[in-house]
C-alpha positions in Angstrom: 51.9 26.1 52.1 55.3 26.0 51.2 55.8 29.5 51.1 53.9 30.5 54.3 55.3 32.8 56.7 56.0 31.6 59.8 56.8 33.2 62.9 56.9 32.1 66.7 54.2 34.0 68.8 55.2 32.3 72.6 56.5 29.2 74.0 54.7 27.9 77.6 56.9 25.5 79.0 55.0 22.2 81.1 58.1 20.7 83.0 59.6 18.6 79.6 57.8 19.3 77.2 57.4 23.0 76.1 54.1 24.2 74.0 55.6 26.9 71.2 52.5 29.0 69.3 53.9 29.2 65.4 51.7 32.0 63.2 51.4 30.3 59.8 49.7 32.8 57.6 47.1 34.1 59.2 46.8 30.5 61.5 47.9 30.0 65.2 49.7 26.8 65.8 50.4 24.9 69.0 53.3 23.0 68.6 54.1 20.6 71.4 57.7 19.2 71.7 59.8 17.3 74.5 63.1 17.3 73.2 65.6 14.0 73.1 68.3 12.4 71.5 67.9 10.2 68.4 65.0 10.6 65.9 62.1 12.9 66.7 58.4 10.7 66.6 55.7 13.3 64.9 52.0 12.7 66.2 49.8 13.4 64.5 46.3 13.5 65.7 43.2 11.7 64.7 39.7 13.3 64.5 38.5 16.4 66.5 41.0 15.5 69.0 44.1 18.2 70.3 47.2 17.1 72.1 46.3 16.3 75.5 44.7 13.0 74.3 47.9 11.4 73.7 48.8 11.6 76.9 48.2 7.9 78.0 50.8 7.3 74.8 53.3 9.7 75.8 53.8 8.8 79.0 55.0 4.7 77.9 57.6 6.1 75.5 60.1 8.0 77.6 63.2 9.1 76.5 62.0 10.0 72.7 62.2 13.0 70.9 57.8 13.8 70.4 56.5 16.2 68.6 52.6 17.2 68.6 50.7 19.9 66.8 47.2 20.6 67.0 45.4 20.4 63.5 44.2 24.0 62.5 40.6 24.5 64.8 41.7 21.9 67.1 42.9 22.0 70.7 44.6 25.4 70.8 45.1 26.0 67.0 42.8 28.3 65.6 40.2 27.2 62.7 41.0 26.8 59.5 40.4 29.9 56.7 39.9 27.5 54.1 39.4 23.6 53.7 42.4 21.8 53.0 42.8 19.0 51.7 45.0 16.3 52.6 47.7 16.5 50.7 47.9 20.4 51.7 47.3 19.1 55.6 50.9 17.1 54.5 52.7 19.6 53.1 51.3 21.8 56.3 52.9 19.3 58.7 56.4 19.1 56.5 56.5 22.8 56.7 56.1 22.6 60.5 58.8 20.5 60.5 61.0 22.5 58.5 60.3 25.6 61.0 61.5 23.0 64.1 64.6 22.2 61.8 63.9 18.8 61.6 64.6 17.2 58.3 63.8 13.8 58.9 61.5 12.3 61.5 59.5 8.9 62.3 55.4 9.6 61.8 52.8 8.3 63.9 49.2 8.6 62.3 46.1 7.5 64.2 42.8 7.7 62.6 42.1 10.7 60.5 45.8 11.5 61.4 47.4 8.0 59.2 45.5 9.3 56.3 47.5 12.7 56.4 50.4 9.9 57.6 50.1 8.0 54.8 50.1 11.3 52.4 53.0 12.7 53.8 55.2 9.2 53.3 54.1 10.0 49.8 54.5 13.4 48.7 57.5 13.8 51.0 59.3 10.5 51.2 62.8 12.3 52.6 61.1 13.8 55.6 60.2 10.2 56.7 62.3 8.0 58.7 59.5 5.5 59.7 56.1 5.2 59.6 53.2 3.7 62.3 49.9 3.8 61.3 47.1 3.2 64.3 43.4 2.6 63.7 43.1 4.3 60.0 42.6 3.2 56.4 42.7 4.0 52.6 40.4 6.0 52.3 38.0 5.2 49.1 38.6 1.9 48.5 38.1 0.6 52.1 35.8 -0.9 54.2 33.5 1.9 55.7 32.2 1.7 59.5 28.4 0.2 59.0 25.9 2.4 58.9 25.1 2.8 62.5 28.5 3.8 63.4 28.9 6.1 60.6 25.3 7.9 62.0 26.9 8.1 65.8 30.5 9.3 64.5 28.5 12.3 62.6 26.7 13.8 66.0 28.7 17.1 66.1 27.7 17.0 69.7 29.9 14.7 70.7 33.1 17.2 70.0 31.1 19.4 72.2 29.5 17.7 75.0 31.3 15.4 77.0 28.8 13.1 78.1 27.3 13.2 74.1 30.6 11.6 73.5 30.3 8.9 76.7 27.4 8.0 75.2 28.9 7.0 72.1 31.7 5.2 72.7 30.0 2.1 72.9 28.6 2.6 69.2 31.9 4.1 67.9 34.7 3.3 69.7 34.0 -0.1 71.5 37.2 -1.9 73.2 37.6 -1.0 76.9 36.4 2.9 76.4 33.0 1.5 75.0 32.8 -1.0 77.9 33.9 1.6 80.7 33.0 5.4 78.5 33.1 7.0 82.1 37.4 6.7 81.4 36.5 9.9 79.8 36.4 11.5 83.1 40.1 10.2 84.3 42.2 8.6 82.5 41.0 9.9 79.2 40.4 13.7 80.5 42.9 14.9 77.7 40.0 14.3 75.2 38.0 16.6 77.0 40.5 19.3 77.5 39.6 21.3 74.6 36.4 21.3 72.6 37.1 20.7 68.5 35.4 23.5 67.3 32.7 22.6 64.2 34.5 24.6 61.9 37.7 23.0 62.2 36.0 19.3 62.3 34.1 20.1 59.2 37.2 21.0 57.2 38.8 17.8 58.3 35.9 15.5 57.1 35.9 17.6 53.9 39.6 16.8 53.4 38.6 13.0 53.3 35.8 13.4 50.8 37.2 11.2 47.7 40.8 10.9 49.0 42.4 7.1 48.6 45.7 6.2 49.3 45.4 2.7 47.0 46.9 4.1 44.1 50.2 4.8 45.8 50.4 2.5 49.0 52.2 0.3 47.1 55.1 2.6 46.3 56.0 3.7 49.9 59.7 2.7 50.6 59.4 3.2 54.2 59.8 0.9 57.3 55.7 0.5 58.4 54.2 -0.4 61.3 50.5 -0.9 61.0 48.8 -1.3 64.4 44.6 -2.2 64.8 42.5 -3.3 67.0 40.0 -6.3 66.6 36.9 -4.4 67.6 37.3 -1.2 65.8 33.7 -0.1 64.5 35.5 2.5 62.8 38.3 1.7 61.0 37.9 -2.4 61.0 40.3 -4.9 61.1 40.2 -5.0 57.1 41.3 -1.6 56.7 44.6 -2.4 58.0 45.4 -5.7 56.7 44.5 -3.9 53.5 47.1 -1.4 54.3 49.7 -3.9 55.7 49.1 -6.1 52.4 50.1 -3.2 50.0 52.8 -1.4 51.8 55.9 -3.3 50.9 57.5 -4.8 54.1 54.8 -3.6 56.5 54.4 -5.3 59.6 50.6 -6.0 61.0 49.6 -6.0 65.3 46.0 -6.7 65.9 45.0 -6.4 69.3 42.8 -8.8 70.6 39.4 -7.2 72.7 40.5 -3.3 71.6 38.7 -0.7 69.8 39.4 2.3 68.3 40.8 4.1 71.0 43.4 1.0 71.8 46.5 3.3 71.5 44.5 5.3 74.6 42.5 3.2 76.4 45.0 0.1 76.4 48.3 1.7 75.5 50.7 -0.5 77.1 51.5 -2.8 74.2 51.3 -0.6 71.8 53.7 1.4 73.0 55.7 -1.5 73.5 55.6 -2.8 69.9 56.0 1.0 69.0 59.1 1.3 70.9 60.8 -1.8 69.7 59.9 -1.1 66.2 61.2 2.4 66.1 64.1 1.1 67.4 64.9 -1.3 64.9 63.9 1.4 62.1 66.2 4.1 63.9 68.0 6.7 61.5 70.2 9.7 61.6 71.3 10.4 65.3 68.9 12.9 66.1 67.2 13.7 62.8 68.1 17.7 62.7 68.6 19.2 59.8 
């Protein structure tokens, strides 16, 4: 990855943020950025989702420097040519960095996206300023979602049919999406915005086949914030205090009554506890290179 060649294709502006395409090898990227003093905040995205989903995030932390990119066959990133696994998925989101000239930057990882998170704290420690980790775990080594869960997350319809995925979400997302799934249709219309295609989802279950971050969680030497919800059927309340419990310094939120989509769904605190923690963990004056 490191020695891909990079090139921008376009750049669509939507009043402040501004969607740049980046060809990486033979891969379109959407790169979403709104520009602002002090530390960029990378997001990176969970499961089959693209960008427009972290919308009910974005808007509660104004004034930050957020970048987004859609994972390779998500949103409007074109599929994968290979599987990659997730230490390449890290390296891929450090080069993206490097192409925006930013050498250092806080991480947010939700889901499938704090397990590429937590790899990226790892492998490249100097790109990381901070780290949040929402709704994710340690891969082998955890606690898996029961088995019901586990049979309702793998319905490839649900990244394809919107009301597959309503009827779902009281299975596998619970909290206030699994009591009210027709949010989906307004305040969650960002998850709908782009199908995931099958290819691109595959690849990113592959990359989690046999990956554990246990061996090295207890080496990160970065300000973490680990963030949960009580009701998550998918990544449960022990994946996190796991997490927590091994990161040296961590810091733990459970929120009381939320599922897995809490940073969506019920982002208000979140967003709150993210803001203030950021702030205390605030480095270089606007982390450019």
């Amino acid at each position: 990855m490191g020695s891909a060649t990079v090139a921008i294709i376009k750049k669509v502006r939507y009043s402040t943020m501004e969607d740049t395409f980046l060809r990486v090898d033979d891969l379109k990227i959407r790169v979403r950025r709104r520009p602002a003093a002090g530390t960029p905040l990378l997001l990176i995205n969970g499961l089959g989702t693209c960008l427009e989903a972290w919308e009910p995030l974005t808007r509660r932390l104004p004034d930050r420097d957020l970048i987004g990119i859609d994972h390779p066959g998500m949103g409007l990133s074109s599929p994968p040519n290979y599987v990659m696994s997730t230490a390449q998925l890290a390296e891929f989101y450090r080069d993206t960095l490097e192409v925006l000239e930013v050498a250092r930057a806080d991480v947010l990882g939700f889901s499938f996206g704090g397990t590429i998170a937590q790899q990226l704290a790892k492998d490249f420690p100097d790109s990381v300023n901070s780290l949040v980790l929402a709704g994710t775990a340690a891969g082998v080594g955890g606690f898996p979602a029961d088995l019901a869960t586990i049979l309702a997350a793998a319905n490839p319809l649900r990244y394809q049919v919107p009301l597959v995925r309503e009827m779902a979400a009281p299975i596998i997302y619970r909290g206030r999406v699994g009591r009210h799934p027709r949010l989906f249709e307004d305040e969650l219309a960002g998850w709908e915005a782009h199908r995931a295609t099958l290819l691109g989802v595959g690849c990113q279950i592959m990359a989690m086949m046999g990956w554990s971050s246990l061996p090295f969680l207890a080496t990160l030497d970065v300000p973490t914030l680990v963030l949960c919800g009580d009701e998550d059927p998918m990544a449960k309340v022990a994946n996190s205090q796991q997490i927590a419990a091994l990161i040296p310094g961590a810091e733990l939120k459970i929120y009381e009554g939320q599922g897995h989509l809490f940073l969506f769904d019920a982002p208000e605190q979140p967003a709150a506890d993210i803001i203030e923690f950021l702030d205390r963990a605030r480095g270089p004056a606007n982390g450019l290179g």
